[in-house]
N, C-alpha and C positions, 0 to 999 in steps of 0.2 A: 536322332535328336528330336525332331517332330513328333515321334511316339511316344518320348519322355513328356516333353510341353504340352502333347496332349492331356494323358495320363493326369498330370499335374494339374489342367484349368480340369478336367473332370471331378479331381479331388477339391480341390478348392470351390466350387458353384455345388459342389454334392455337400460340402461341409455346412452351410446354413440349415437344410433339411435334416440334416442329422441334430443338429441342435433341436430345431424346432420340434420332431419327434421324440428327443428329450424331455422337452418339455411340457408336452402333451403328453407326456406319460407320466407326468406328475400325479399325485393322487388328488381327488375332489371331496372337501368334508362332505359327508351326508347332510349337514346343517350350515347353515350362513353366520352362526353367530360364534362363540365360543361354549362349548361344553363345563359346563360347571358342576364341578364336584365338591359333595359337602367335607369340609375341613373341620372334620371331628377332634377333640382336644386331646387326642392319645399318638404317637407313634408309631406304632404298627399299623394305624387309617393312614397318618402320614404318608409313608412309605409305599402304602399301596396305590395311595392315587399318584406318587411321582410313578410308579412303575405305568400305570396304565395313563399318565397323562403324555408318559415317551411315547408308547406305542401311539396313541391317538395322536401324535402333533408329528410324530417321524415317518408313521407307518400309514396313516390315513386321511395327512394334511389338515388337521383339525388344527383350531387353536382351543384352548383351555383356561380356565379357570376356576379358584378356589372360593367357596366361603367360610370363613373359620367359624368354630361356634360347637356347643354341647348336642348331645344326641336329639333332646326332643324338639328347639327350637329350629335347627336341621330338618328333621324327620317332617315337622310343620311346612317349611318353607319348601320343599320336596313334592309334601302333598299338593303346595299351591301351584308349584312348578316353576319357582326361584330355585331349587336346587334341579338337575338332573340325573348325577348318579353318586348313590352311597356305597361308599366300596368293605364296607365294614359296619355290618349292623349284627348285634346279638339278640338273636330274637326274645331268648328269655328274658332279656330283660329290658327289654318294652311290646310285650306280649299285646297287651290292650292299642297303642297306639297304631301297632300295624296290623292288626285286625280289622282297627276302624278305616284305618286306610285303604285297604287292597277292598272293603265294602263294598269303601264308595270310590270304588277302581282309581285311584290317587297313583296309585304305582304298582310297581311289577316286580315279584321275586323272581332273580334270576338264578337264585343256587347259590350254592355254599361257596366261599372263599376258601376258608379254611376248615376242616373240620374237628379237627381234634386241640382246640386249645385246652390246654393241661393245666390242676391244681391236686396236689400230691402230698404225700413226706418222702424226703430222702435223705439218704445217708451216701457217704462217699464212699465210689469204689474199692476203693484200696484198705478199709475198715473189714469188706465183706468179703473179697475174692485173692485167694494165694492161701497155700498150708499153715504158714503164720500170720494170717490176719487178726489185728485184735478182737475184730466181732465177727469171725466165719461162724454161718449157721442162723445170722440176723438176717430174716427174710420179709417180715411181719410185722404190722403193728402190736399183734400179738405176742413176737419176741424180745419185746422192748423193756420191760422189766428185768431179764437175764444180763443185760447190757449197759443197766443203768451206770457202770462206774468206769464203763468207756467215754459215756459222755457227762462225763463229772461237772456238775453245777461249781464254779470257781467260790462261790458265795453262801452256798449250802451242801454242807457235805453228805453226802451217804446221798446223796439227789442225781440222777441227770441234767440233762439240761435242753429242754424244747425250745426251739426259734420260732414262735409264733410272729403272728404278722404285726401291725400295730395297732396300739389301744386305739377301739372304736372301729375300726374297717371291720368290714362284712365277714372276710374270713379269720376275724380272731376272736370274732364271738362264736363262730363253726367249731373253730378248731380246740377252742377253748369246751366247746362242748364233746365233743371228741375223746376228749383227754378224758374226762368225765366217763365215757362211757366207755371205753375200751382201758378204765381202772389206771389208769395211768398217773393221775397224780397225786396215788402213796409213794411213787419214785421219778418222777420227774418233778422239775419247776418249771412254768408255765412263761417260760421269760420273753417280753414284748419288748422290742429294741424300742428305741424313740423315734426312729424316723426308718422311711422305707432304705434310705442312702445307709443309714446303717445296719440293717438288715445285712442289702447286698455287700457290704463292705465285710462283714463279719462272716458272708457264704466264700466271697471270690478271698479272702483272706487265711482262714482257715483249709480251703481246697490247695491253694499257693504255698503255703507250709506242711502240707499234707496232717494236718490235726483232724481229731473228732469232731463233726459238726451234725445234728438230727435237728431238719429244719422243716419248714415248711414253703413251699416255693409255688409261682405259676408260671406259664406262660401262655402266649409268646415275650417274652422278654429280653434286653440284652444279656441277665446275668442266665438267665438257661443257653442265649446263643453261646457264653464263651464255658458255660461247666457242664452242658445235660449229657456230655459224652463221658464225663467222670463220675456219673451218677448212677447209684442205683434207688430206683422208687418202691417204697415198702407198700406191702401187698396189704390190703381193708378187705373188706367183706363186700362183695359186688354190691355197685349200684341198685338200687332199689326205691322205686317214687315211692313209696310207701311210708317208709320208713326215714325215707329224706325229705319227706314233707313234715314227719313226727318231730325230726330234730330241727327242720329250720322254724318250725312255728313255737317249740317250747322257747321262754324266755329265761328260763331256769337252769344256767348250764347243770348244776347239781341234780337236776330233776332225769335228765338227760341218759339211758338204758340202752339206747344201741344205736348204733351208728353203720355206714356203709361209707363205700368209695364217694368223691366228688364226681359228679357228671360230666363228660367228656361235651363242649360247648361248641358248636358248630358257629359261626361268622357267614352269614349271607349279604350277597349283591342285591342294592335294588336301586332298579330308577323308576323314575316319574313316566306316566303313562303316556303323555305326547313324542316323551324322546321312545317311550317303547315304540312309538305307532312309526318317527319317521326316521329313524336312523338305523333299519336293520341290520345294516352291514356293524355298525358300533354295538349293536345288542348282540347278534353272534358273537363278538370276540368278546365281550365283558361273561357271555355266558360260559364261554370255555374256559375264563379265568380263573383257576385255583391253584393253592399253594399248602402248604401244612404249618405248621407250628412253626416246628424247626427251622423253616426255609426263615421265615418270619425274626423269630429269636438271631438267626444268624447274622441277616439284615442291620437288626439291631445293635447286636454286638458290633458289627463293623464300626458302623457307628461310632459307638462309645472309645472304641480304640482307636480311630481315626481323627475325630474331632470332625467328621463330613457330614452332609445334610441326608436329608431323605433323599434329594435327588441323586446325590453322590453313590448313597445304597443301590439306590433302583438302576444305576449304570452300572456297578459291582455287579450285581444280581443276575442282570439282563446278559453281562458278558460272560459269566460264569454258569447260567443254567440255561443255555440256549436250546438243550433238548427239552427241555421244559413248556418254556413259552412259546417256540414255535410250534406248539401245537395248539395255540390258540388261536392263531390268525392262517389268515392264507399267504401260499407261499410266495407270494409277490408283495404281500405287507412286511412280510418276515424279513424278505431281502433288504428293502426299506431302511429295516431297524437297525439291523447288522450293519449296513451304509453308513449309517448315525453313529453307530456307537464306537 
């Protein structure tokens, strides 16, 4: 009995150390304040900073916070160092601002996020592949003529029918040029839905019914998370700056003689150059941070079918690609997470 009562005040006067050890083995932010990430006005930035604001607050003991706001007044406040990390910058398109920036060393590129966001035509699977498909042998935008009365214009007959983007956006003046140069509109019509919600309503509708549909589509988005598996993407004439600089500076779609693929648009990290200098351990793992389109679009889609936030995705995400992300941290942050999640 004495061996047991011992045993037991051993256990009991050991149990406080054990806590305490516990608790020192909390993690320490690298920084005292909270981490602030620019809250860009798109969803897939959304999502990415709940995904990396889990890690940093589960995995690294940070606290976090957002500032909402458009790309350049961000990118500004960045350079000042009100922002500290952008987790979704296109470099194309704010080429000049962060030139000037990383100049006058404002901030730090830490590498791509994503590299392959996609803008395309495609047509549905089940049009192209099986011995009775109605459009087997449709490979091409060059094949699209042979095809026209698969995708019959309801409104004009003897026509197809093209799902361009909407009047005025950037890619419906492209794609509109496009058509132009790849002869396409003696047999298509050029048709611009009115709004982007009817776009996607008319891609995830027509797939749901298994109908004809030749659209034109991007991502990362939710309508490529819940369809790019039922897709096939018709093949253009490779990229080419050359000749893609020819077509996006003519203002004459009619004027417009050749065309190529869209460019595949790489998504980079970047913080501000005081958090690059004092939080290396944060700057490793923001630099091994990448994901693809797909993971992105997937994201999204959850989303849209769940009625859940960004946060809601980025716990999806995190419990579902665990091979993934644990390779961007070390493996005592990682455990961390998985604790969390």
């Amino acid at each position: 009995m004495l061996n047991f009562k011992s045993a037991l005040a051993a256990c009991v006067v050991a149990l406080p150390f054990a806590v305490s050890s516990a608790e020192a083995a909390d993690p320490v932010c690298e920084i005292d304040r909270p981490i602030v990430f620019a809250g860009l006005d798109w969803d897939s930035n959304a999502f990415h900073n709940s995904v990396a604001q889990f890690i940093a607050e589960k995995g690294y003991g940070c606290e976090t916070d957002v500032i909402p706001g458009s790309t350049i007044p961000l990118l500004n406040g960045m350079a000042r160092g009100d922002i500290d990390v952008t987790m979704e910058i296109w470099p194309d398109n704010v080429t000049e601002a962060l030139a000037e920036g990383q100049e006058r060393k404002q901030f730090v590129d830490l590498g791509v996020n994503f590299p392959d966001a996609t803008q395309a035509w495609f047509v549905p699977k089940y049009l192209v592949e099986g011995d009775d498909a109605p459009a087997k042998g449709l490979k091409s935008v060059a094949d699209l003529p042979k095809y026209k009365d698969v995708f019959a214009d309801p409104e004009e007959p003897g026509k197809g029918r093209f799902y361009n983007c909407i009047a005025g956006w950037g890619c419906e003046v492209i794609n509109s040029k496009k058509l132009n140069a790849y002869k396409l509109n003696e047999t298509y019509v050029n048709f611009r839905p009115g709004t982007g919600a009817a776009l996607a309503a008319a891609i995830e509708s027509n797939l749901r019914r298994k109908k004809p549909i030749l659209f034109y589509y991007w991502g990362p988005t939710w309508v490529m998370g819940k369809v790019i598996d039922d897709l096939v993407q018709l093949e253009e004439p490779a990229y080419n700056k050359e000749i893609w600089d020819e077509l996006s500076d003519e203002t004459d779609p009619s004027k417009v003689t050749r065309a190529v693929a869209y460019p595949l648009s790489a998504t980079h990290v970047y913080v501000n150059t005081e958090f690059h200098e004092t939080a290396p351990k944060l700057v490793e793992f923001l630099t091994a941070y990448e994901t693809t389109s797909n993971d992105v679009s997937k994201a999204l889609a959850f989303m849209q079918d769940t009625g859940g936030t960004t946060d809601d995705a980025a716990v999806e995400f995190l419990k579902t690609n665990e091979e993934l992300w644990t390779n961007w941290v070390p493996a005592d942050v990682a455990e961390r997470v998985k604790s969390a999640l």
